[in-house]
C-alpha positions as a printed Julia matrix, in Angstrom:
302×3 Matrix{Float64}:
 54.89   -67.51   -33.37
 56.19   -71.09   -33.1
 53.34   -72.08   -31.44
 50.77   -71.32   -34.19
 53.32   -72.23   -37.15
 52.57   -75.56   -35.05
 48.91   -75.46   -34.86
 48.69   -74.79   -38.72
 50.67   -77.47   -39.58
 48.54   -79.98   -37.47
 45.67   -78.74   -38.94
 47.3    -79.12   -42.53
 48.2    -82.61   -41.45
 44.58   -83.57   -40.43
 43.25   -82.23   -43.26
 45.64   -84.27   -46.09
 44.62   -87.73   -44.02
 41.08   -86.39   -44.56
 41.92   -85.95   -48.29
 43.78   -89.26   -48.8
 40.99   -91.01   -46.89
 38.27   -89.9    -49.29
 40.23   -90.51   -52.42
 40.85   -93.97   -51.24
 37.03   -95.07   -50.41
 36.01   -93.39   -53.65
 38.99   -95.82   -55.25
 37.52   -98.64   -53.23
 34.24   -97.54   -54.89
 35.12   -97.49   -58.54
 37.15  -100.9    -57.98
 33.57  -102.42   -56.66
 31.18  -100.85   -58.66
 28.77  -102.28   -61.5
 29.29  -100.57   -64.97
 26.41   -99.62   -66.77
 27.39   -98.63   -70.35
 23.71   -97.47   -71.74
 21.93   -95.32   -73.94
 18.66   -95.16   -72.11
 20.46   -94.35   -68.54
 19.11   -97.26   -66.81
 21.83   -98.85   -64.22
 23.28  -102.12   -64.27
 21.66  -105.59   -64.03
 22.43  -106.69   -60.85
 23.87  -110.03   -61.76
 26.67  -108.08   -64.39
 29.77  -106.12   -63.34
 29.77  -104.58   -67.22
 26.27  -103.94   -68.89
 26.15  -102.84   -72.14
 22.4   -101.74   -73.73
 21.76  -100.13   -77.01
 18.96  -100.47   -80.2
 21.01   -99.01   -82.17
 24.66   -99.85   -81.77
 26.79  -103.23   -81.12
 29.51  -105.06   -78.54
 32.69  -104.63   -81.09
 35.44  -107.23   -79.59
 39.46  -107.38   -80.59
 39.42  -108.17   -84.22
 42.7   -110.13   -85.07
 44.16  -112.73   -87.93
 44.51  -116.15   -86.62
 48.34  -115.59   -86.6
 47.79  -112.83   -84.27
 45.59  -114.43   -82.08
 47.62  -117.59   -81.56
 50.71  -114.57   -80.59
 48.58  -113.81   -77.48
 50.62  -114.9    -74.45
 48.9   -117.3    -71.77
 45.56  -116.2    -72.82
 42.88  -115.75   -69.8
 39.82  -118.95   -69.98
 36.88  -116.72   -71.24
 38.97  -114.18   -73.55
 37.13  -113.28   -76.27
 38.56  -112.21   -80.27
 36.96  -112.21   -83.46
 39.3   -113.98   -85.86
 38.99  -112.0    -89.13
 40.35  -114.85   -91.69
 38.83  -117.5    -89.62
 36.5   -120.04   -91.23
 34.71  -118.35   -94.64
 34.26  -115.22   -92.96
 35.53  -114.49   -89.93
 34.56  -115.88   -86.23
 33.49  -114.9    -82.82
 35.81  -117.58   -80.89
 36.53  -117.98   -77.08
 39.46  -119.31   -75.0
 37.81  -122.15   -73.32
 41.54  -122.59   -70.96
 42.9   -125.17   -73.23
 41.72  -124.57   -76.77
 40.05  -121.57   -78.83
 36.51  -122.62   -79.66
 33.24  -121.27   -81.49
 30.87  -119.06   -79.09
 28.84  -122.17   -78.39
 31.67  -124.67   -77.73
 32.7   -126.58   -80.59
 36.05  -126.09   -82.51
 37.1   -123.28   -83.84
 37.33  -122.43   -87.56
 40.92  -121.99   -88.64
 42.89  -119.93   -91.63
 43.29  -121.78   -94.59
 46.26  -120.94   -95.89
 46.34  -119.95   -99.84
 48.26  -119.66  -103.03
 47.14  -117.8   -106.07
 48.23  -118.8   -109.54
 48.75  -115.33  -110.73
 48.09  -116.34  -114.33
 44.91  -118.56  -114.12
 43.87  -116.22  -110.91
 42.78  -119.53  -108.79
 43.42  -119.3   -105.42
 44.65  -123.01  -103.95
 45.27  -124.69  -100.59
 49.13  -123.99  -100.24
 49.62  -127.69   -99.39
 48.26  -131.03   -99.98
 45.68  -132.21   -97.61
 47.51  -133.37   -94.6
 50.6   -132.38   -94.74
 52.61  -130.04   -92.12
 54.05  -127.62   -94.58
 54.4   -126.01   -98.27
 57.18  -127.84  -100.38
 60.33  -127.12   -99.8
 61.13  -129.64  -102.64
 60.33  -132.46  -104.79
 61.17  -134.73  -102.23
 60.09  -132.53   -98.98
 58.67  -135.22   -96.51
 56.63  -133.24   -94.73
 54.83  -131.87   -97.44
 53.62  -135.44   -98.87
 50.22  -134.9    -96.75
 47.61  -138.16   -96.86
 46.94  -140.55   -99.66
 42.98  -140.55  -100.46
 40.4   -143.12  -101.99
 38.65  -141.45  -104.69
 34.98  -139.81  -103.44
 36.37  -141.11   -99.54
 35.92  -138.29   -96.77
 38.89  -138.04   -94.31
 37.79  -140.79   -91.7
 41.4   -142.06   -91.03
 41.94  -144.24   -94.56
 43.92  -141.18   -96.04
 46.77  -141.64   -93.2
 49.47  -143.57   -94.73
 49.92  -145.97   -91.97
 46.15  -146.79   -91.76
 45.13  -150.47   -92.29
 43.44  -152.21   -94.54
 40.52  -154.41   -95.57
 39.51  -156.05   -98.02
 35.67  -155.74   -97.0
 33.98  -153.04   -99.89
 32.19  -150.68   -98.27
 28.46  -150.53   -99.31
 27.16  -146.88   -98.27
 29.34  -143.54   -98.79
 30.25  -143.97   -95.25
 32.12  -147.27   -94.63
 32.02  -146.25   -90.88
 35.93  -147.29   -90.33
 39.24  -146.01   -91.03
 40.68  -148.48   -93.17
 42.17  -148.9    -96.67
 40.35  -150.83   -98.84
 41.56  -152.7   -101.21
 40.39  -153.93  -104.14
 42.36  -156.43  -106.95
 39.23  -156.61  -109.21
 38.79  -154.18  -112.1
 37.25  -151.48  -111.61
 38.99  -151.53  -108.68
 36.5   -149.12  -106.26
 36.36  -149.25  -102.66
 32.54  -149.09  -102.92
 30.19  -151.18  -104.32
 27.52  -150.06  -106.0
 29.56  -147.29  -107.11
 28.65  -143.84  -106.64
 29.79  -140.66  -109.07
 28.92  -137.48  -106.98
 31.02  -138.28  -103.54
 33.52  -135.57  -104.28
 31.56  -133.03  -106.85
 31.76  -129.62  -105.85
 31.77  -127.5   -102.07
 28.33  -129.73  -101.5
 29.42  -133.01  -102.29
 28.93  -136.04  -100.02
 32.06  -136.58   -99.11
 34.03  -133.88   -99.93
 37.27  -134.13   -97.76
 38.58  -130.27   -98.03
 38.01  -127.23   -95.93
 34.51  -125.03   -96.16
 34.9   -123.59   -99.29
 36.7   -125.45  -101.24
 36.69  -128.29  -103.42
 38.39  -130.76  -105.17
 39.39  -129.52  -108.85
 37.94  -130.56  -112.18
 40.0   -132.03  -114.83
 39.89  -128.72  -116.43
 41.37  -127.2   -113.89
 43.97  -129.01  -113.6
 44.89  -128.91  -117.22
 44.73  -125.45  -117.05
 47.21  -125.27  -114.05
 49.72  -127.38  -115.59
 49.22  -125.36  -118.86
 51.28  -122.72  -116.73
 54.34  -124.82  -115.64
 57.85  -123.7   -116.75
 57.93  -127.31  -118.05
 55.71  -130.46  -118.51
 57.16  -132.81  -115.45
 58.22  -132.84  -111.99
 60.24  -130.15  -112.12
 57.22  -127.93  -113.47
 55.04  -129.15  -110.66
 57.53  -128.13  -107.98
 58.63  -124.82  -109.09
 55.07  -123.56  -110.1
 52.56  -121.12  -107.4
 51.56  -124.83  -105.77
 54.9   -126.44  -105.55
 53.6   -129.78  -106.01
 55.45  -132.72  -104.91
 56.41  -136.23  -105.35
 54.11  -137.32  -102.86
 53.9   -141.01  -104.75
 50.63  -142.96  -104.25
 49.3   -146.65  -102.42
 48.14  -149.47  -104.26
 44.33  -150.6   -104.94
 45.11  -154.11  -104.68
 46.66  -154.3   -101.77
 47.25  -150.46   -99.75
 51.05  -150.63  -100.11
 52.89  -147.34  -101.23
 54.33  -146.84  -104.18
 56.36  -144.36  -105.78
 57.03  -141.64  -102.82
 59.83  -139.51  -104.01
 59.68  -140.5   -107.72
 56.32  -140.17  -108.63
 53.16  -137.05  -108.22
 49.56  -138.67  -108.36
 46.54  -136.25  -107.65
 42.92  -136.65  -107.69
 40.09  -134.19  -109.54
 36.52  -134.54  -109.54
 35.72  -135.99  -112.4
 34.59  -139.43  -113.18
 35.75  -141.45  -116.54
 33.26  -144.06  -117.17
 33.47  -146.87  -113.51
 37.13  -145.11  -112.74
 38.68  -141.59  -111.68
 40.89  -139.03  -113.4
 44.15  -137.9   -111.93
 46.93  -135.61  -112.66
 50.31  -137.5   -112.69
 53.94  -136.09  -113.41
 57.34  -137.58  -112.9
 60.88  -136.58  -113.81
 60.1   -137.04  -117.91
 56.22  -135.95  -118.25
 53.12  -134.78  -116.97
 49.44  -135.57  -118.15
 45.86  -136.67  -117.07
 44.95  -140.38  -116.99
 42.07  -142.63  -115.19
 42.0   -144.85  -112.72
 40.37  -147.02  -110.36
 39.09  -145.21  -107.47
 40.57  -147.54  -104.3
 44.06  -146.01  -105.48
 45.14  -144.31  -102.89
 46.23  -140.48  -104.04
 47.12  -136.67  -102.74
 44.58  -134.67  -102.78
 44.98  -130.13  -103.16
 41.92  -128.08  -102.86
 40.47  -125.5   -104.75
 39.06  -122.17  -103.45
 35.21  -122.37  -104.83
């Protein structure tokens, strides 16, 4: 009896190494093999662990927000997301090991963060060009942003620690990223002048993100048309929380005004200068200028 309770178990034995041995090359298998994911039942190209063929269907990666996508912890170099608020649209982008990037390499699109004046229905950049952060007040530092030339794109002028030159620039381009200055009515940093730098999504030099654009004069009248009052004060507590972000001298590139004083481009041209919103602590209004002045600039959803 104890002799073939003995023999049964051996053979029970023998036959569970048999079992585990099979599952485990079969494991070793899968682990190794190509994956062919087709509707025509062809097999994998032999160069591709994962092959995926249809004429009828697509390759439908993780779709995330930027926010989202920025959340994902040590990413892997060749992860691959679609960023859904990305650029105009949306983008295909890639984790190159140190930075996310297009599909073919260059820099990826990013959010632009909004506002929406709820009354006028524009949507806004949240900030001014340049700066870190929405307004936390007036006076919030890190929501000045840069200080622009009129019809300049951002090539390094706009920081407010860039140099200067007195040197006009005679092309759109000036091909440096210095202030310049300019003493002599009209006071331009170009010369011939030129009227359609900064007109609309397409113009020359237009400094904001894809999509938007610098605002008319309209539009700005019509924004501060909404403020709970006509100054400073308006500014900061309206949808765009506008600052003091003061402005730097044509004549020589110095700043002026930062904390006391809100100076901010449009598009539109007056005659051989600019027109600009301003607003301090007592008023609030449009007025022109020459175009070397160095002012904020907030963009416009087209």
């Amino acid at each position: 009896m104890n002799s073939n309770y003995n023999y049964k178990n051996l053979v029970n034995m023998k036959t569970l190494k048999t079992l585990f041995l099979a599952v485990a090359l079969i494991a070793s298998y899968t682990l190794t093999a190509q994956v062919a994911v087709t509707t025509d039942g062809s097999s994998a190209d032999g160069s591709a662990m994962l092959d995926v063929k249809s004429t009828d269907k697509g390759f439908l990666p993780p779709r995330m927000t930027q926010t989202q996508r920025d959340a994902i912890s040590a990413p892997a170099t060749g992860l691959v997301v679609y960023c859904t608020d990305c650029g105009d649209n949306g983008e295909l982008q890639v984790y190159n090991g140190t930075t996310w990037t297009n599909m073919i390499g260059g820099e990826a699109s990013q959010s632009t963060p909004n506002v929406t004046n709820p009354t006028t229905g524009e949507i806004w950049m949240d900030r001014n060009l340049g700066a870190s952060q929405v307004a936390t007040s007036s006076t919030d530092a890190l929501a000045y942003g840069d200080l622009y030339q009129w019809g300049r794109a951002a090539d390094g002028h706009e920081s407010r620690t860039s140099g200067t030159t007195s040197t006009l620039a005679t092309s759109d381009t000036p091909g440096h990223g210095d202030f310049i200055t300019n003493s002599i009515s009209p006071n331009d940093w170009r010369s011939p002048q030129n009227d359609n730098l900064w007109q609309g999504v397409s113009g020359t030099n237009n400094p904001c993100p894809s999509g938007y654009r610098l605002p008319t004069e309209a539009e700005w009248n019509a924004e501060r048309g909404t403020w709970s009052s006509n100054n400073s004060a308006g500014a900061i507590a309206s949808p765009l929380k506008l600052p003091v972000a003061g402005g730097r001298y044509a004549s020589n590139g110095s700043l002026y005004g930062v904390g006391s004083y809100g100076s901010y481009w449009s598009s539109t041209v007056s005659g051989t200068f600019a027109r600009y919103l301003f607003f301090d602590s007592s008023s609030a209004g449009m007025f022109s200028l020459g175009r070397a002045y160095g002012f904020s600039v907030r963009c416009l959803k087209d």
